[in-house]
N, C-alpha and C positions, 0 to 999 in steps of 0.2 A: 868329113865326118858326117856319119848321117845325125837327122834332126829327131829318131826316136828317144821317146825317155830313157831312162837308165833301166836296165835291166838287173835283176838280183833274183839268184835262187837260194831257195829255203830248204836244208836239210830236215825234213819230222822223223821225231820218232814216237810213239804211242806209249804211254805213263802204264801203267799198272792199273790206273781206271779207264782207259782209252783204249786198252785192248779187252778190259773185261765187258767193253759195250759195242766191238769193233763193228757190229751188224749194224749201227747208228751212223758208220762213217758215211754212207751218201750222203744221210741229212746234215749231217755237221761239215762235210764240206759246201753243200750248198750253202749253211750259215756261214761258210767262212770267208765263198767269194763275196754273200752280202757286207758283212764285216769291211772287208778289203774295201769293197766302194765308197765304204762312210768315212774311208782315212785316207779317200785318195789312191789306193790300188788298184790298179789291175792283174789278175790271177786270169796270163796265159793258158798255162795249164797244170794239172795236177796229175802226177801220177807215182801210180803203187810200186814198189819198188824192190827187188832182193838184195840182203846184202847189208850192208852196212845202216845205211836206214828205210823206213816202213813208207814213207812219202817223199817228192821230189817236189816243190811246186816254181814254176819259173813266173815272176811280178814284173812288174814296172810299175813303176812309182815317178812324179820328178824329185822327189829327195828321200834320202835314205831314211828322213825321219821318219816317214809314213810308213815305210816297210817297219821301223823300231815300233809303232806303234798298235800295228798290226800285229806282228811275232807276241810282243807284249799281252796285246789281248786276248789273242789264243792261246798261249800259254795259259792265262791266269785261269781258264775254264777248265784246267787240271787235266785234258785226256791227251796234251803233243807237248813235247819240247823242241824249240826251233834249233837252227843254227842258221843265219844271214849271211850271203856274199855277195858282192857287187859281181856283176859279171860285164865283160866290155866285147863288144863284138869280134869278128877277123878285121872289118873297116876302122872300128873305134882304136884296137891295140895298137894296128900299123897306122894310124893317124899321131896317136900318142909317140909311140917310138919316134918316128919321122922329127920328132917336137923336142927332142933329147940334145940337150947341150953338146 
């Protein structure tokens, strides 16, 4: 199993004040990877998206709280809604299976 942190991507989507400001999103992504740092994240990367939602951003954290703490934060600034999921590698899942009773 490899020894990177835990991986988790963030579904965004932009509020009703988050798209009426959408020309702001560089600067507010750049406060967002600051954000991330101060809770322990790292913000792989971000990106813009069709479809179902408006952002994608891929983290690593070593505990899912820091991600909770994060989505939390950004949220509360009223312009994304998150959604969090763990994500496990092709090494990590076939590690895991391997490990199955």
């Amino acid at each position: 199993m490899e020894d990177d942190m835990p991986t988790f991507i963030l579904t965004i989507n932009w509020t009703d004040q988050g798209i009426r400001a959408v020309r702001d999103a560089p600067k507010r992504s750049q406060a967002a990877r600051e954000l991330a740092k101060k809770v322990g994240v790292e913000i792989k990367q971000i990106y813009l998206t069709s479809g179902e939602h408006d952002l994608l951003v891929i983290a690593e954290a070593p505990l899912g709280d820091h991600v909770t703490k994060f989505a939390l934060a950004i949220g509360s600034l009223g312009n994304v809604r998150t959604r969090t999921s763990r994500a496990w590698t092709e090494p990590e899942w076939t590690q895991l299976m391997s490990e199955l009773p």
